[in-house]
N, C-alpha and C positions, 0 to 999 in steps of 0.2 A: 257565809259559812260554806265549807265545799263541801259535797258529800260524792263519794264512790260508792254504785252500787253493783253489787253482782248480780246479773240476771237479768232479761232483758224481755219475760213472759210483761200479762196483764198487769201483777203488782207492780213490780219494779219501775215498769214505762210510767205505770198512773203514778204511784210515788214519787217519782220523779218529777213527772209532769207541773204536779201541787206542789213539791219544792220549789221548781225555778219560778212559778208563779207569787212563789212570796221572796224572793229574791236570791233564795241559793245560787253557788254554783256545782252543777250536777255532770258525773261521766257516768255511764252506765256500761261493765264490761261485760260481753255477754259470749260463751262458749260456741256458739254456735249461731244461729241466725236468729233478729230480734222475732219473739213472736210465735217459735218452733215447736215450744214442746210442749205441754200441757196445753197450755193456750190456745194450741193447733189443735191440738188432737182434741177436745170437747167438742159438745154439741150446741154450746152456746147457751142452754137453759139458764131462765132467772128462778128458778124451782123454790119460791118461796114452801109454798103449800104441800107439796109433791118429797123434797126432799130433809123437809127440817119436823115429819110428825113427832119424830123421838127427840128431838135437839135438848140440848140444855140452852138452859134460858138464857146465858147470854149468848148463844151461837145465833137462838133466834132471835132476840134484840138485834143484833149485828146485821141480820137477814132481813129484817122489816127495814131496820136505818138503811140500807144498801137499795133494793127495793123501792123506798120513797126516794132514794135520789138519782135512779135510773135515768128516769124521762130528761130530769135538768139536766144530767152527766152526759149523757147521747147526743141531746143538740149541743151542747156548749162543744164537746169535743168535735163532734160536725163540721161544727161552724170554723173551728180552729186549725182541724186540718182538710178542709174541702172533700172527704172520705164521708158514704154511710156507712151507718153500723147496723142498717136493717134492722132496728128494733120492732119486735109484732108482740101485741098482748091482744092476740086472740086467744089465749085461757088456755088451760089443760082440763082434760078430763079424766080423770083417776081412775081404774076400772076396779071393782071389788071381785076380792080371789074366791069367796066363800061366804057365806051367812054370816058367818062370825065377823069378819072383815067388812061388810057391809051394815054389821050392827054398832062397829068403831067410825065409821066413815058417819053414821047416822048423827052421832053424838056430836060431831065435829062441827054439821051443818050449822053453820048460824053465818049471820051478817051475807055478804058478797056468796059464801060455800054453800051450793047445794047440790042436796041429795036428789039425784035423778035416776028411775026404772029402768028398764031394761027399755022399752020404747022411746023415753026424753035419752037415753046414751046413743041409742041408732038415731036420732032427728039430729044429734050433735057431729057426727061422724056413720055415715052409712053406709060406710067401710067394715063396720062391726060386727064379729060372728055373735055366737051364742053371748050371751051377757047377761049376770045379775044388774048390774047397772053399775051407780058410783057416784064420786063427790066431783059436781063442775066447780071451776075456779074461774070464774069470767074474765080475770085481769091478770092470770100469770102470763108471762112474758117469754120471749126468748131472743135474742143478738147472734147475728152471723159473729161469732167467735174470731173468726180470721181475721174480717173486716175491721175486727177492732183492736187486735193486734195490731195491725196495719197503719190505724187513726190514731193510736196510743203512737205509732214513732212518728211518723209525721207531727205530731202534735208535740212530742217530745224536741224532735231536734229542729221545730219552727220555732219553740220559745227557748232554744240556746244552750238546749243540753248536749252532749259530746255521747256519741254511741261508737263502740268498739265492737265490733262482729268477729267471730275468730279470736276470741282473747279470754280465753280459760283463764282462771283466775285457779291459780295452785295454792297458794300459801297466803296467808292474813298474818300481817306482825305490825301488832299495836293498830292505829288506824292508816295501817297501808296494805294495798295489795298486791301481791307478785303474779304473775305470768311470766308464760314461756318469754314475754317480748320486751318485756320492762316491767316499772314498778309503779303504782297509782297513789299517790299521799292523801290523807282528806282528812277533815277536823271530826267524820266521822264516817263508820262504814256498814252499808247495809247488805244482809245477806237475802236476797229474794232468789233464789236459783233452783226454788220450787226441787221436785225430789232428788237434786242433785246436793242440796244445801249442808245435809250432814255428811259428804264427801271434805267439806274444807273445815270445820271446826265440829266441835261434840254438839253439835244438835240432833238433839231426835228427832229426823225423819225419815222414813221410808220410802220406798217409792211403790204403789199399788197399780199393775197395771191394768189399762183397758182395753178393749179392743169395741171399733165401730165399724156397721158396716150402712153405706148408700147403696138405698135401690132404687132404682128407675121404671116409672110408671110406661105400660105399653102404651099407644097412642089411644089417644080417646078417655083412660082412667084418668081420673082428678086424686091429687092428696088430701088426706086429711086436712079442715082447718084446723084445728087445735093440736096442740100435742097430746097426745094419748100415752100413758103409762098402766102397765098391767103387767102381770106375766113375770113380772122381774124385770122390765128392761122398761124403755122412752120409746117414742117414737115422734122425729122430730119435722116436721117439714121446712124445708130447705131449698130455693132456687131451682123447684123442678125435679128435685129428689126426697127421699126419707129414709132419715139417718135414722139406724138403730143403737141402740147401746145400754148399757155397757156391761163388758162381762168385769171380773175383781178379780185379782191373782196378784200375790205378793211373789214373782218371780226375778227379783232384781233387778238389774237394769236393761232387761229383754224388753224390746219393742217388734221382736217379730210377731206376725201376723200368724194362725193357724187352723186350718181347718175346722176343729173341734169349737172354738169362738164364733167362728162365720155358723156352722151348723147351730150352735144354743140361741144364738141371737134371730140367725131366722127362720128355726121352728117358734119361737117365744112370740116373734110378731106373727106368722100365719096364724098361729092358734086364737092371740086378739083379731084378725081380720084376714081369712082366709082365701080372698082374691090375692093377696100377698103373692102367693103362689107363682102364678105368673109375672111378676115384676123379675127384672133381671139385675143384678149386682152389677152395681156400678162404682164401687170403691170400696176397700176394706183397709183399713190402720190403729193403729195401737199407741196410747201414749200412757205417760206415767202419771199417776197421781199424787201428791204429795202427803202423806200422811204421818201424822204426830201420836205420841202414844194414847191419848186419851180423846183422840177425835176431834180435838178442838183447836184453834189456829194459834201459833207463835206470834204474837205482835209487839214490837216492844225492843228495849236495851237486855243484852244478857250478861251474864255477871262482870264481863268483861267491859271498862267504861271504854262508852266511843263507839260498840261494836252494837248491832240492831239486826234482826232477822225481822222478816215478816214473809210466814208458810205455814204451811201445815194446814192451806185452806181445803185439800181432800176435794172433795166431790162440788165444791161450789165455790171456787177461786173465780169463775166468768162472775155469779152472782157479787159477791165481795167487793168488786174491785173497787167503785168509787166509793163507797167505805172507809174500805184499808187505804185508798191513795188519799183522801183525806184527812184521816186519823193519824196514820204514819207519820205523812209530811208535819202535822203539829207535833207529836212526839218526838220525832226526828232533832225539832225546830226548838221544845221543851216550853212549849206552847200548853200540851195537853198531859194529863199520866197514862199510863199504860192502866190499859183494863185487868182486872187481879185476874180472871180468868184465862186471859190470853196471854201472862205474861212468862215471858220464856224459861225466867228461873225456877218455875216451877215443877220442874224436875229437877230431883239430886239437890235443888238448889243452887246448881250452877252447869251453867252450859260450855263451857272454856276451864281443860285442865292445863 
């Protein structure tokens, strides 16, 4: 079977990946550089705990299934493209905003999650200004993001899939794709092009953007171990830095950077941890997020036969991925069905007029 896929983030490459592994033949056309956009721009969180308290239940099904097959997903792909993906589950520590927020975090505590004072949150991070305390997660996780962008094409184009960089994908007719430079045939075609995806066919998505900033510890200061979340934002330790994020704004397809993001984001961490202050900015960027109308991700065939989107992962596409790249790849393959909840005809009932 050949499949063309648009897009060349986390899904796409790991979809891919799981295809050629069961014997596809796979080209992946990607707009711009593999690996670039969302995939770049996150902070790399496997935010089981931290990001799914509201989810609907199969988002978080999805989230636990992705989550148990991290650790396998990490070394195999390791191993396959001689690349780390720096995976660390040294935990998160969740900070509560208020009484009330600290009496939901209470409720939460069972098994692995516990509720810890204001004195076990500074023994966790002694970084910590004032603090009612909060919910430790011992085993949330987090992936240098890049790095595994990075391992996702190497991994891709060492099991025999064909990657096209610079090759926008304009137009889908039937199962072929056009670009400015030619035309791509395939028995079937997937749209992963994350929030560029409703630019080529009627998918509803959006693009929500971020912005992150890295700061750099003066000499002598140590990062936090854990990731810390409070305040509205993460705060992520990273290679000698700490990534903050992230700000939300439905601004189209604007990835500039702005003063007013760099300001929310690092008064939000001084206020969690007020030596903050003196760390100096070390990077600030913006990327898009892919968002679907009801929060929840596209995976699946859309009304159109042949055609397949998989997006609309929003805020936890790093989490997802070996998931969705093994999910897909059997749907793709009609191996597996599409989950009711993620499937794309679920609006209008059809995504291709």
């Amino acid at each position: 079977m050949k499949i063309v896929i648009i897009g060349a983030g986390v899904a796409g490459l790991g979809i891919g990946w799981r295809l050629l592994q069961q014997g596809a033949s796979v080209t992946i056309l990607e707009r711009a550089q593999a690996g670039s956009g969302a995939s770049w721009a996150a902070a790399g969180m496997l935010a089981v705990t931290a990001e799914l308290e509201d989810a609907a239940e199969p988002e978080r099904a999805l989230a636990l299934r992705a989550s148990a097959l991290w650790p396998g997903f990490a070394a195999e792909l390791e191993e396959a493209s001689g690349r780390a993906v720096f995976l660390n589950r040294d935990g998160a520590l969740l900070l509560a905003g208020g009484e009330a927020h600290l009496s939901v975090m209470r409720a939460r505590a069972e098994g692995e999650l516990r509720l810890v004072d204001a004195a076990g949150a500074k023994a966790l991070v002694p970084l910590l200004g004032d603090t009612l305390g909060g919910l430790w997660s011992p085993r949330e996780a987090h992936v240098d993001n890049r790095a595994l962008g990075e391992a996702l094409t190497i991994a891709f184009l060492k099991a025999g899939g064909l990657l096209y960089p610079n090759e926008a994908a304009v137009k889908i007719e039937g199962r072929s794709v056009l670009t400015p430079y030619g035309r791509y045939d395939g028995d079937a075609v997937l749209v992963a092009a994350g929030a560029w995806s409703g630019l080529l066919e009627n998918i509803p998505i959006v693009p929500v953007k971020g912005e992150v900033i890295a700061l750099a510890p003066p000499v002598g200061a140590a990062l936090p171990g854990p990731v810390v979340w409070g305040e509205h934002v993460y705060c992520v330790p990273r290679h000698g830095r700490l990534l903050v994020g992230a700000t939300m704004e439905e601004a189209g397809f604007d990835t500039s950077v702005t003063p007013s993001g760099h300001d929310q984001l690092r008064a939000s961490a001084e206020k969690l941890m007020p030596s903050l202050k003196g760390w100096a900015l070390a990077d600030h960027w913006a990327g898009l997020r892919p968002k679907s109308p009801d929060g929840l991700p596209l995976l699946g065939e859309t009304a159109t036969p042949g055609l397949f989107v998989a997006g609309g992962q929003y805020r936890n596409g790093i989490l997802f991925t070996p998931a969705i790249a093994a999910e897909m790849a059997d749907v793709i393959l009609g191996k597996a069905p599409v989950i009711p909840a993620f499937d794309p005809r679920r609006f209008l009932g059809d995504l291709h007029e």
